[in-house]
C-alpha positions as a Markdown table, in Angstrom:
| # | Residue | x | y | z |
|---|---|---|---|---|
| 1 | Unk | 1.1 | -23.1 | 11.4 |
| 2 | Unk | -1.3 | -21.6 | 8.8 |
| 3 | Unk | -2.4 | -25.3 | 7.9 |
| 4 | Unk | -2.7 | -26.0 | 11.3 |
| 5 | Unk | -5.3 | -22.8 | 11.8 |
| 6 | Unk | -7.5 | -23.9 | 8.8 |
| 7 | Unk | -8.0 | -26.9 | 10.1 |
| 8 | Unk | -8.9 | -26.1 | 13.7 |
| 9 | Unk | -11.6 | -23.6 | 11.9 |
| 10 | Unk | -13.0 | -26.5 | 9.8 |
| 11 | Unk | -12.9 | -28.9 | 12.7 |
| 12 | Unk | -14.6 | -26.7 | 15.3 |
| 13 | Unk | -15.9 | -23.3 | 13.5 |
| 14 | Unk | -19.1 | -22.0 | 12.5 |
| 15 | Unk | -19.9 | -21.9 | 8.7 |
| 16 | Unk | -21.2 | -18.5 | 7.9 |
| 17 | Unk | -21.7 | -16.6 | 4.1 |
| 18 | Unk | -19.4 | -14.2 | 3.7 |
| 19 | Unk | -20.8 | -11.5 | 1.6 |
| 20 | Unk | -18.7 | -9.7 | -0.4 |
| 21 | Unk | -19.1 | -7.3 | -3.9 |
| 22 | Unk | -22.5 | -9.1 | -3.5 |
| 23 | Unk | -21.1 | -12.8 | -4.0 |
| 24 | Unk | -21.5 | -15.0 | -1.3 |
| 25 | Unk | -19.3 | -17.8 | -0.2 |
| 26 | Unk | -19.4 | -20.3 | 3.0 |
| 27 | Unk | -16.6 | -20.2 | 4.8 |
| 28 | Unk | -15.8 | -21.5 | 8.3 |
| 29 | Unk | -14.6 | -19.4 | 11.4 |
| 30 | Unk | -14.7 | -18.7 | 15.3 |
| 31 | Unk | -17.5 | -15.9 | 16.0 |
| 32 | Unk | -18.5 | -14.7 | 19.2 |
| 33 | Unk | -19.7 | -12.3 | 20.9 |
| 34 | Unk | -17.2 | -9.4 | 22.9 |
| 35 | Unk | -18.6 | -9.9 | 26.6 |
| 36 | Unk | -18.0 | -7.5 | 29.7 |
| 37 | Unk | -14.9 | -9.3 | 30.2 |
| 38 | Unk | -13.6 | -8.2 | 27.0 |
| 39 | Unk | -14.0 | -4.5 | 27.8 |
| 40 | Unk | -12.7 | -4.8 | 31.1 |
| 41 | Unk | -9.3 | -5.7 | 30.0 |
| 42 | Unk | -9.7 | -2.4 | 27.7 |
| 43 | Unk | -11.6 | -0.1 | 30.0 |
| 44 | Unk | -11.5 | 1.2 | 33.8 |
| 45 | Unk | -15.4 | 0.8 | 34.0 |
| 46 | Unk | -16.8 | -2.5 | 35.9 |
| 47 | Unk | -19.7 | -4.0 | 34.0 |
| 48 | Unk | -22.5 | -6.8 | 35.9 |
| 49 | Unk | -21.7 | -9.7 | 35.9 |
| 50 | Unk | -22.5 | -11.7 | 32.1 |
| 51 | Unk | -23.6 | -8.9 | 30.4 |
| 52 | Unk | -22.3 | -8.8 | 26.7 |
| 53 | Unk | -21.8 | -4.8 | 25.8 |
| 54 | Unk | -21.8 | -2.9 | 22.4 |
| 55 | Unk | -23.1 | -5.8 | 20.5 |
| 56 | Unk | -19.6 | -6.2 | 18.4 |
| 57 | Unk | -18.8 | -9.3 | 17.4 |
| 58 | Unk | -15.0 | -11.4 | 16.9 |
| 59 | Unk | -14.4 | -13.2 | 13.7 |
| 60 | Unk | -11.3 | -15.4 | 13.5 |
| 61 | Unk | -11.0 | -17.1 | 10.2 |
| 62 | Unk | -8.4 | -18.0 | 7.4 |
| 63 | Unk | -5.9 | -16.2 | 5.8 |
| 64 | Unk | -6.8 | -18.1 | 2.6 |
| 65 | Unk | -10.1 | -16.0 | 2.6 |
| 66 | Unk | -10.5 | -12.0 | 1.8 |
| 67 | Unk | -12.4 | -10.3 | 4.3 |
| 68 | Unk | -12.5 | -6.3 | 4.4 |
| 69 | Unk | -14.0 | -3.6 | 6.1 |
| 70 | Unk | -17.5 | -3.6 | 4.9 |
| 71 | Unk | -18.0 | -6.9 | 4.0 |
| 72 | Unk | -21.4 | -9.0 | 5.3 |
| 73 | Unk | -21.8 | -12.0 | 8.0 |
| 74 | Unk | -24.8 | -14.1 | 7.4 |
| 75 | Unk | -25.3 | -16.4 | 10.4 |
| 76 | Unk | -28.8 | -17.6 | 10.5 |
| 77 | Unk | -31.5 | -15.1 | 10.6 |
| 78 | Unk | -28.7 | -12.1 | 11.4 |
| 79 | Unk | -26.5 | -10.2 | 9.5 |
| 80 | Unk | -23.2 | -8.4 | 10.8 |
| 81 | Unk | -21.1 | -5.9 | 9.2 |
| 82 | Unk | -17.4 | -6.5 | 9.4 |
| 83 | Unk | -16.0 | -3.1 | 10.6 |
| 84 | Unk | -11.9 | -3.6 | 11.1 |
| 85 | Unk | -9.6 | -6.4 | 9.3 |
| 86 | Unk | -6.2 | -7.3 | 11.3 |
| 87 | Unk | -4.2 | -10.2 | 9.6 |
| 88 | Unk | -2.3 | -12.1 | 12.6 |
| 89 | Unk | 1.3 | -13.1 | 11.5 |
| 90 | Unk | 3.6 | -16.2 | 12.5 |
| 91 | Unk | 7.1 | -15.6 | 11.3 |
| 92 | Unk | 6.3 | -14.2 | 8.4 |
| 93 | Unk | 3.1 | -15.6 | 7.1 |
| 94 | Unk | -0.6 | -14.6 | 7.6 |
| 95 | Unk | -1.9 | -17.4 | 9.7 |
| 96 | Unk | -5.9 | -15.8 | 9.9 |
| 97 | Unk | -7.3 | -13.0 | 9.9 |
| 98 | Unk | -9.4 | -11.5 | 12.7 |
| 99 | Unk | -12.2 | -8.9 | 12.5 |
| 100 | Unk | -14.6 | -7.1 | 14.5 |
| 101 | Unk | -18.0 | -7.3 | 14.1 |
| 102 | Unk | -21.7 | -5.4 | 14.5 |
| 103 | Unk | -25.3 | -6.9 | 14.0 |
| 104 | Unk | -26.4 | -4.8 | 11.1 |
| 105 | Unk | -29.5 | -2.7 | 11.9 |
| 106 | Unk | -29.2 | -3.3 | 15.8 |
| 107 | Unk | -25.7 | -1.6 | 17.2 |
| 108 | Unk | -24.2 | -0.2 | 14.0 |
| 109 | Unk | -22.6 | 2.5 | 16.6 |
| 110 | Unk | -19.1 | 2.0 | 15.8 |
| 111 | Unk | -16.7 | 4.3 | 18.3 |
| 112 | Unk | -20.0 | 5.7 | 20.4 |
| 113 | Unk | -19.8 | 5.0 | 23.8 |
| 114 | Unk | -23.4 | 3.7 | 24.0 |
């Protein structure tokens, strides 16, 4: 299963740095914004129609590759700050790792209800 993961990320992911203890390395994983949709399923509120809220981000990628809470994204001209680190599991093995996300310096407002 794990193999299987890695090589949907390398097939079809985005390569992004992963920066962390100030090394960077490239690694490949699905990032995307959280949308209204997203919230809905979590929240009572309604939002309009498209609208992408809170500015957090979703990073899947492998379980062959550290990430922690405070670790940085470089995508581009933007950098995001990886906030929370849940390993998913098959049977018993790690099979990737997914995170949330903020843009830094844009919607570091982790937990506000802005």
């Amino acid at each position: 299963m794990k193999r299987a993961v890695n090589s949907l990320l390398r097939q079809y992911g985005t390569e992004v740095t992963l920066v962390c203890n100030g090394k960077g390395k490239q690694v490949h994983c699905f990032f995307q914004p959280v949308n209204s949709a997203s919230w809905q399923s979590v929240e009572g509120d309604v939002s309009p129609l498209g609208e992408i809220t809170r500015g957090q981000y979703t990073y899947v990628g492998s379980a062959d590759v550290p990430v922690r809470e405070g670790d940085t994204l470089l995508l581009g001209e933007r950098s995001y700050l990886v906030r929370r680190v849940e390993p998913y599991y098959y049977s018993s093995q790690v099979v990737y790792i997914w995170a949330r996300c903020v843009e830094k310096g844009v919607n570091d407002t982790w937990g506000s209800q802005s």
